[in-house]
C-alpha positions in Angstrom: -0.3 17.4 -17.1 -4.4 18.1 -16.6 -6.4 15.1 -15.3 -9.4 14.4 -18.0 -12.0 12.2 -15.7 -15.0 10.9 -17.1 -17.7 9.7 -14.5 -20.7 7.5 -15.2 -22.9 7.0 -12.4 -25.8 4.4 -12.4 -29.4 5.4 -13.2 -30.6 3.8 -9.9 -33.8 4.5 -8.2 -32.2 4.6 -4.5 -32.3 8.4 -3.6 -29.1 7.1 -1.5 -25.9 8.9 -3.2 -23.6 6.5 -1.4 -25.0 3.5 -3.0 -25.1 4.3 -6.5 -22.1 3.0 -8.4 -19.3 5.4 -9.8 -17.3 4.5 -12.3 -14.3 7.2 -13.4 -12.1 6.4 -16.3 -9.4 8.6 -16.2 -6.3 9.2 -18.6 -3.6 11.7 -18.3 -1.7 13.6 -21.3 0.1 12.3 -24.0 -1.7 9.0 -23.8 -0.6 7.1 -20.5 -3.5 5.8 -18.2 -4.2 6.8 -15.1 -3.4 3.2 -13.7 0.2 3.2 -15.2 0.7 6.8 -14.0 -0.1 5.9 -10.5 1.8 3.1 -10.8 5.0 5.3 -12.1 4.4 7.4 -9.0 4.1 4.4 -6.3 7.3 2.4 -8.2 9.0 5.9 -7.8 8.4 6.6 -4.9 9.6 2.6 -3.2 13.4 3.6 -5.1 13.0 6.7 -3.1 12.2 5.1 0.1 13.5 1.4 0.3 17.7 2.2 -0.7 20.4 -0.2 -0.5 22.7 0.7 2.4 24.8 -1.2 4.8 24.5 -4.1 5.5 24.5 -4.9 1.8 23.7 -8.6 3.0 20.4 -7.4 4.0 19.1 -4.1 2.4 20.2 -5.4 -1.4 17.5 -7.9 -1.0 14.7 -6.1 0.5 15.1 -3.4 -2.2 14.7 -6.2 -4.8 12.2 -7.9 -3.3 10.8 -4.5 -2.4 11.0 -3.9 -6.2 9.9 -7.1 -7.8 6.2 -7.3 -6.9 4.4 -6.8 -10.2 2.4 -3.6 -10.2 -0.6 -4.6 -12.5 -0.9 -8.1 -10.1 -3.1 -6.3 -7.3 -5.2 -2.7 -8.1 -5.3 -2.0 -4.6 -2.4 0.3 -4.2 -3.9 2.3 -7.5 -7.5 2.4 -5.4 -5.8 3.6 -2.9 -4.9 6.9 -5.1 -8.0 6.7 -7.0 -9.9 6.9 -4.0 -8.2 9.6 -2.3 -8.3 11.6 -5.0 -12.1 11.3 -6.3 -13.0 12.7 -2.6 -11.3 15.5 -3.2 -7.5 15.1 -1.7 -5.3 17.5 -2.7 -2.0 16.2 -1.8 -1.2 12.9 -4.1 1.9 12.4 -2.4 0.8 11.4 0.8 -1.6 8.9 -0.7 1.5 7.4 -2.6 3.2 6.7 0.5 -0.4 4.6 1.6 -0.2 3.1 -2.0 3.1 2.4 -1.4 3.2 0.4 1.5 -0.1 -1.0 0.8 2.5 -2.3 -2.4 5.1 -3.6 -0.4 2.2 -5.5 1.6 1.4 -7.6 -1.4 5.3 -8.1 -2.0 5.6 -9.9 1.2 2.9 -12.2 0.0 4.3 -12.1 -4.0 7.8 -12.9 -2.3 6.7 -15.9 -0.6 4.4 -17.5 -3.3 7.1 -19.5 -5.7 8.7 -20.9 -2.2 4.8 -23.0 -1.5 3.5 -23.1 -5.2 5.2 -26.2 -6.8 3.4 -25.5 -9.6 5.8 -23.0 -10.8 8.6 -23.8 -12.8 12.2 -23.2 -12.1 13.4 -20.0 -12.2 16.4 -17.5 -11.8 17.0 -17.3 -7.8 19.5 -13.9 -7.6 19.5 -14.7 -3.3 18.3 -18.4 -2.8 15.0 -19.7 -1.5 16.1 -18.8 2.5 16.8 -14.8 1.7 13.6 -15.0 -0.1 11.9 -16.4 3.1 13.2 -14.2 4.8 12.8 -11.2 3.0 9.1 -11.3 3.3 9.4 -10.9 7.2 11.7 -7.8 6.2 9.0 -6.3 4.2 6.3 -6.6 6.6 7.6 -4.2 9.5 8.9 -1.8 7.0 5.2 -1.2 4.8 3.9 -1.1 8.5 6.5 1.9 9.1 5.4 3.7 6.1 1.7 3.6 7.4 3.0 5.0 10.9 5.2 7.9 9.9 4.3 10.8 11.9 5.5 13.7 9.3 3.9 11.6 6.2 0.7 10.7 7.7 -2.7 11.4 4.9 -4.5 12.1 8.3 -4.5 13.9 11.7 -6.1 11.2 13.4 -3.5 8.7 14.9 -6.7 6.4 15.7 -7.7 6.1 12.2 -4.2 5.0 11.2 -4.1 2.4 14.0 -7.1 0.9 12.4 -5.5 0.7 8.9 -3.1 -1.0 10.5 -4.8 -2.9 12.2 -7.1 -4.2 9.3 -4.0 -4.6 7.3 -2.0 -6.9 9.5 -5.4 -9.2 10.1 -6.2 -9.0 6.4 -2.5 -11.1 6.2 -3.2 -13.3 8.1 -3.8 -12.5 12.1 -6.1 -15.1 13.9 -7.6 -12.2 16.2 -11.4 -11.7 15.3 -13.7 -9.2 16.8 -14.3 -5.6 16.8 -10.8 -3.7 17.6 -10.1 -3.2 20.9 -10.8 0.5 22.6 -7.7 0.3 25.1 -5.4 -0.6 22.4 -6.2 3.1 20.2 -6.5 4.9 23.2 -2.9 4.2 24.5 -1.7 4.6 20.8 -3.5 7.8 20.5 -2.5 9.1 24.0 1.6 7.9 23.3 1.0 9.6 20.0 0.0 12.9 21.6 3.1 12.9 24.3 5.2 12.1 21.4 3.9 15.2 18.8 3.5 17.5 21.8 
């Protein structure tokens, strides 16, 4: 399938390329948008990924929860792609597995939200409000594990993923505040070096 992109950018008067706004409409062949095709690839690639094994007790519910978060709900996994790819990334795959975890970040959230909203009606509970609960926390350490993966990684720099990380986990909901903390990347970069040799 060949990407058609169409790009529009702004008739400003700022010689500055970097704050003119872009706008790329995309589509792929026969007809799907490029937002349902990157959401294909990120629901795809969390069956891959997030599998059911023992114990049942446990895994059955991640993977649904894992599963449930609606895809259209949040556009930032899809930007995630989208951005990769319009500065030229090659591999679409590796981006996925961003997109991916960057999914099952909103699903701890979209897991957690009928549990406080008492607005919502009743509905169909497969696991019962305390697996739900928990299944958030379950969530959490395993979109983090996707973002850490030394063989998947979209870069080289172990410093740069630290700081996605970082920005991710504050994003949810960390009290820290302030610029991230030198020592901290330096003994992940330095443990990531002995570790890849």
């Amino acid at each position: 399938m060949e990407l058609a992109t169409t790009s529009l950018v702004s008739k400003s008067t700022n010689l500055n390329p970097w704050s003119r706004t872009v706008v790329v409409a995309a589509s792929y062949g026969g007809g799907s948008s490029y937002l349902t095709s990157v959401n294909a690839d990120i629901q795809n690639h969390l069956r891959r990924t997030v599998q059911a094994k023992p114990p049942l007790s446990v895994y059955e519910p991640l993977r649904h929860f894992a599963l449930l978060a609606p895809p259209d709900a949040d556009v930032a996994d899809a930007l995630c792609v989208a951005s990769y790819e319009l500065v030229g990334g090659q591999n679409r795959d590796k981006a996925v597995e961003v997109a991916a975890a960057l999914r099952l970040l909103y699903a701890v959230s979209y897991t957690h939200r009928p549990l406080f909203d008492h607005n919502v009606g009743t509905v169909y509970e497969p696991y019962g409000a305390s697996v739900r609960l928990l299944m958030g926390d379950g969530l959490l350490p395993l979109a983090i594990e996707m973002l850490v993966r030394p063989n998947e990684m979209v870069t080289d720099e172990p410093g740069r993923v630290l700081r996605v990380v970082i920005e991710e986990t504050h994003a949810m909901g960390s009290e820290r505040s302030g610029p991230i903390n030198d020592n901290i990347e330096k003994h992940y970069v330095k443990s990531w070096e002995m570790k890849s040799g």
